[in-house]
C-alpha positions in Angstrom: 50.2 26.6 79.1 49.5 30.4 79.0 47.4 29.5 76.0 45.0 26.8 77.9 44.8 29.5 80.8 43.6 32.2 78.6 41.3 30.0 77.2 39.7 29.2 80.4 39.2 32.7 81.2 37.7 33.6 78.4 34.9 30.9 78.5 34.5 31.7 82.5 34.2 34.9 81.6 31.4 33.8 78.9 29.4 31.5 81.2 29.5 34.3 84.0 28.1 36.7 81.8 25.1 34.6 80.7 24.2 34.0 84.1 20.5 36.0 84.7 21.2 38.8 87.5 19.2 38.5 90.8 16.0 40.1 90.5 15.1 39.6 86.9 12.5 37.2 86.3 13.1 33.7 84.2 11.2 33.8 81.2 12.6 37.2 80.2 15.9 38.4 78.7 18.0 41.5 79.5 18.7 43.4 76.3 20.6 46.3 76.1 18.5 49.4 75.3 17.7 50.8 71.8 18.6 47.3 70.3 15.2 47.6 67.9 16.6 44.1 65.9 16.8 41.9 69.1 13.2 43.5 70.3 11.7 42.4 66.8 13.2 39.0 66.9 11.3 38.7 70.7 7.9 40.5 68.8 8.1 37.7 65.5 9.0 34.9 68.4 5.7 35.8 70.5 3.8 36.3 67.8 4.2 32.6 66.7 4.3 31.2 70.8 0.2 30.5 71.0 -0.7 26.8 70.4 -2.3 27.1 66.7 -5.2 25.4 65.2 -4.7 22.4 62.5 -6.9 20.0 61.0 -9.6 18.0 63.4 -9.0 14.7 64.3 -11.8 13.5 62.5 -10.6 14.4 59.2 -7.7 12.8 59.4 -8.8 9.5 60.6 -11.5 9.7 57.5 -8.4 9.5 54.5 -7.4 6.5 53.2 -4.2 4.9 54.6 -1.5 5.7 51.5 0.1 2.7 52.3 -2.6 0.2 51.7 -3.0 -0.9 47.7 -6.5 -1.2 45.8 -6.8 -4.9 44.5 -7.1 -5.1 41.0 -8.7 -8.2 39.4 -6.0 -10.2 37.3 -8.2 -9.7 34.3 -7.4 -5.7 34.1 -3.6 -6.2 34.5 -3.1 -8.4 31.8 -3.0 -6.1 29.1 -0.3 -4.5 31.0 2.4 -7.5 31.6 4.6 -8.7 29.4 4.1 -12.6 27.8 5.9 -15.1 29.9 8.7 -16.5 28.0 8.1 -19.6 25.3 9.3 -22.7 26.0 10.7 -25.3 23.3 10.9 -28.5 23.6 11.0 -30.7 26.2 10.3 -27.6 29.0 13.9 -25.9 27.5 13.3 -22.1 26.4 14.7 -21.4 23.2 17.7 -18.8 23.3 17.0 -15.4 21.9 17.4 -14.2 18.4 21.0 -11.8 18.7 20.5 -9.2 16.6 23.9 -8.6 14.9 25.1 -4.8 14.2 25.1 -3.8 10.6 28.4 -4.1 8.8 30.2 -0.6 8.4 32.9 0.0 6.6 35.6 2.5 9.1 38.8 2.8 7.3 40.7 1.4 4.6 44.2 1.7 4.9 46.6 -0.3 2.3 45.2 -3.5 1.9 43.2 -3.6 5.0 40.0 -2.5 6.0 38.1 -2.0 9.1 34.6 -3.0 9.1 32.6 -2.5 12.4 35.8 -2.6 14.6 37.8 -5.5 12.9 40.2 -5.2 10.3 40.2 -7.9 7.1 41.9 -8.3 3.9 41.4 -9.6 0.9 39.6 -13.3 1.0 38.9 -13.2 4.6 35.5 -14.0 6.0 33.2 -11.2 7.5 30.1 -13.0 9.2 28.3 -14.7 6.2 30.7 -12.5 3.4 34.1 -13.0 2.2 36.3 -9.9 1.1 36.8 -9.7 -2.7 38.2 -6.6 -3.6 39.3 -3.0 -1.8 38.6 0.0 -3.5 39.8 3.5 -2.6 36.4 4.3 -0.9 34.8 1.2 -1.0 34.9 -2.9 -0.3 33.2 -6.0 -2.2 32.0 -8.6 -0.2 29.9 -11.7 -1.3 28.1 -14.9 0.1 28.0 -18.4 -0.7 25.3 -17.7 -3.0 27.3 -14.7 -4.9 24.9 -12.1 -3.8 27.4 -8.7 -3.4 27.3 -6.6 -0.9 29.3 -3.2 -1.7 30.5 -1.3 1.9 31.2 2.6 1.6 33.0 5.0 3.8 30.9 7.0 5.9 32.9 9.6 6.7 36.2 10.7 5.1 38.8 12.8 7.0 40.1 15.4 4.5 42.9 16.6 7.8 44.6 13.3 7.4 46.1 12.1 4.1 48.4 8.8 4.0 50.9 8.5 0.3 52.0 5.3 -0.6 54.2 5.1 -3.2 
């Protein structure tokens, strides 16, 4: 309670103290004297109090309106726009050609591999490949049609070093 009664004293005390004293005219303010910050603040305030002068109305009502767009004939944007999509047939469009990411060998580890976040052995299938041999750095892989493919390592590790015996 002695806390809230303080309080109000202090911010009567406050709002007294801002009221102007009898005699002093409105528009000024009482300052105490040979404050020279306050009286420069009041000089850089009525230096900037007299209406300025901006552009005339005239000039402004002669720019263009930012908002409105130029029309372009349909002949100059053409270059610019993309092909619509083809349609097979019967009206259907024709899925998209996937574009698969190229095989890379990871890791071999025993008789495992890992190529391009899978791991395989020995006779498995690998998209349009199936795994013939592991080598220490290295994997044969061939297609229906027997043409090889040979997978290195990229990048060996020489920190980490696995024994089998």
């Amino acid at each position: 309670m002695k806390k809230y009664i303080l309080l109000g004293l202090i911010s009567f005390s406050e709002l007294f103290a801002s009221i102007v004293p009898v005699g002093v005219p409105s528009n000024s303010v009482v300052q105490p004297q040979g404050d020279k910050e306050l009286t420069w603040v009041d000089e850089q305030i009525q230096a900037i109090l007299p209406s300025r002068i901006g552009i005339p109305d005239g000039f402004i009502n002669s720019l263009r309106d930012p908002m409105k767009m130029k029309k372009v004939a349909p002949t100059q944007i053409a270059g610019h726009l993309l092909a619509p999509p083809k349609l097979g047939s019967m009206g259907i469009m024709t899925p998209p050609k996937i574009i698969e990411e190229p095989l890379r060998l990871q890791a071999i580890m025993n008789k495992s591999v890992l190529i391009t976040g899978k791991w395989y052995k020995v006779s498995d299938k690998v998209r349009n490949f199936t795994l013939l041999e592991i080598k220490p750095n290295s994997v044969l892989l061939a297609d229906k049609k027997d043409q090889k493919l040979i997978l290195f390592l990229t990048k060996q590790n020489n920190n980490i070093k696995i024994i089998t015996k």
